[in-house]
VMD Tcl script that draws the C-alpha trace (Angstrom):
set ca {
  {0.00 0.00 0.00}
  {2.07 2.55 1.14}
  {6.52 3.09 2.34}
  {6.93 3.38 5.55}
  {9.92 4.30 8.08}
  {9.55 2.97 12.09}
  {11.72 4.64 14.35}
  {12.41 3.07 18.01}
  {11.88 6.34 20.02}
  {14.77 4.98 22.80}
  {17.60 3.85 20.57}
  {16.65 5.89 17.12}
  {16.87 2.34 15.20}
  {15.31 2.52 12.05}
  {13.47 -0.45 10.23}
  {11.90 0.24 6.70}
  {8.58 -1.24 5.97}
  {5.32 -1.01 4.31}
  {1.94 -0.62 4.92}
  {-1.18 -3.59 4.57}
  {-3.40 -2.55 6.65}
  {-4.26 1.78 7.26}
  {-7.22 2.90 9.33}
  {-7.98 5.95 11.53}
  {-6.16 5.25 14.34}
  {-3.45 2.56 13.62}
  {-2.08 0.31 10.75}
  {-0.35 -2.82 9.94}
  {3.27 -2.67 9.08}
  {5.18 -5.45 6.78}
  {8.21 -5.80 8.36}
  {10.94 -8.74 8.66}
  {12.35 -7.14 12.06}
  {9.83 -5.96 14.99}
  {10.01 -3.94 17.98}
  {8.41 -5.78 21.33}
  {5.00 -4.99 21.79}
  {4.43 -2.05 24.50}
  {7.74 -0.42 21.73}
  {6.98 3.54 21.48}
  {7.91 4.76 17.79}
  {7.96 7.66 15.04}
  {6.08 6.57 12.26}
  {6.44 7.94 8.70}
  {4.10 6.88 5.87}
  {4.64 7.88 2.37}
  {1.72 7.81 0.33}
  {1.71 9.12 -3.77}
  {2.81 12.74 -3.06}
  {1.90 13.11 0.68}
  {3.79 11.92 4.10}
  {1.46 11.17 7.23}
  {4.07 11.59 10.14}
  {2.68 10.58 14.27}
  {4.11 8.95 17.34}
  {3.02 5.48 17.98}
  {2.99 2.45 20.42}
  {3.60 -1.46 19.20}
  {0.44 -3.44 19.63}
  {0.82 -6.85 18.76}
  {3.91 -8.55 16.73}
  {3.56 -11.60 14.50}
  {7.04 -12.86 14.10}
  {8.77 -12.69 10.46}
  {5.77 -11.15 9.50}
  {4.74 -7.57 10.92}
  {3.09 -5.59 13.74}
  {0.24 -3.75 14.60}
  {1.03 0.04 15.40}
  {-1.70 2.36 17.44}
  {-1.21 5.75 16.33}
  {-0.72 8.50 19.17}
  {-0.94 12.47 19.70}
  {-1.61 12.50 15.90}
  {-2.01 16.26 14.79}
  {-4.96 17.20 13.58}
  {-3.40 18.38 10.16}
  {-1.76 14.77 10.32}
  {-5.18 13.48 11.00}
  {-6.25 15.23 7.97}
  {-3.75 13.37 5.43}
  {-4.55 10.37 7.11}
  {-8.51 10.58 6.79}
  {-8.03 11.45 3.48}
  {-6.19 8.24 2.34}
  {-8.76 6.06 4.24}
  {-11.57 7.81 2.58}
  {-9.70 7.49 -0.88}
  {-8.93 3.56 -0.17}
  {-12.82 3.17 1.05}
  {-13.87 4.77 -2.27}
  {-11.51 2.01 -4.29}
  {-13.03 -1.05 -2.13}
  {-16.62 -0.26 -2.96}
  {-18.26 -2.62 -5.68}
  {-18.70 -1.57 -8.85}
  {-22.13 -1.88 -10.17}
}
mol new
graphics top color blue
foreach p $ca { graphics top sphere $p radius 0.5 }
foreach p [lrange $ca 0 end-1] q [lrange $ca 1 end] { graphics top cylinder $p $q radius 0.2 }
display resetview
């Protein structure tokens, strides 16, 4: 769906990923290496021409796979770029007729 960057707030390590899952207030990120759950983080998602930017917490990890991030203190303009997106993907799920 969309690059993304996951920065461990403590130790500044960086792991590059990508989006499956993107909803109001958390996503899914593809990633080979994880952060333990409970992990706060500086997400960046890069989307077409626009960057959605928030804090976050780990939720759940599946191992070799990804983890579940919970956005937190999103801005509101952030907020904005995010709803956006959703609303765009929403618009691409619905059936044709």
């Amino acid at each position: 769906m969309a690059r993304a960057m996951v920065t461990e707030l403590s130790s500044g390590t960086r792991l590059p990923a990508r989006t499956s899952e993107l909803g109001l207030n958390g996503c899914y990120i593809d990633t080979l290496e994880l952060f333990p759950v409970g992990t706060l983080v500086q997400l960046r998602i890069l989307k077409d021409n626009g960057v959605f930017e928030t804090s976050g917490k780990v939720l759940y990890c599946h191992p070799g796979i990804g983890m579940g991030i919970v956005f937190v203190d999103s801005t509101p303009d952030q907020r904005g770029v995010l709803a956006g997106w959703v609303t765009e993907l929403a618009a691409q799920c619905e059936p044709t007729s």
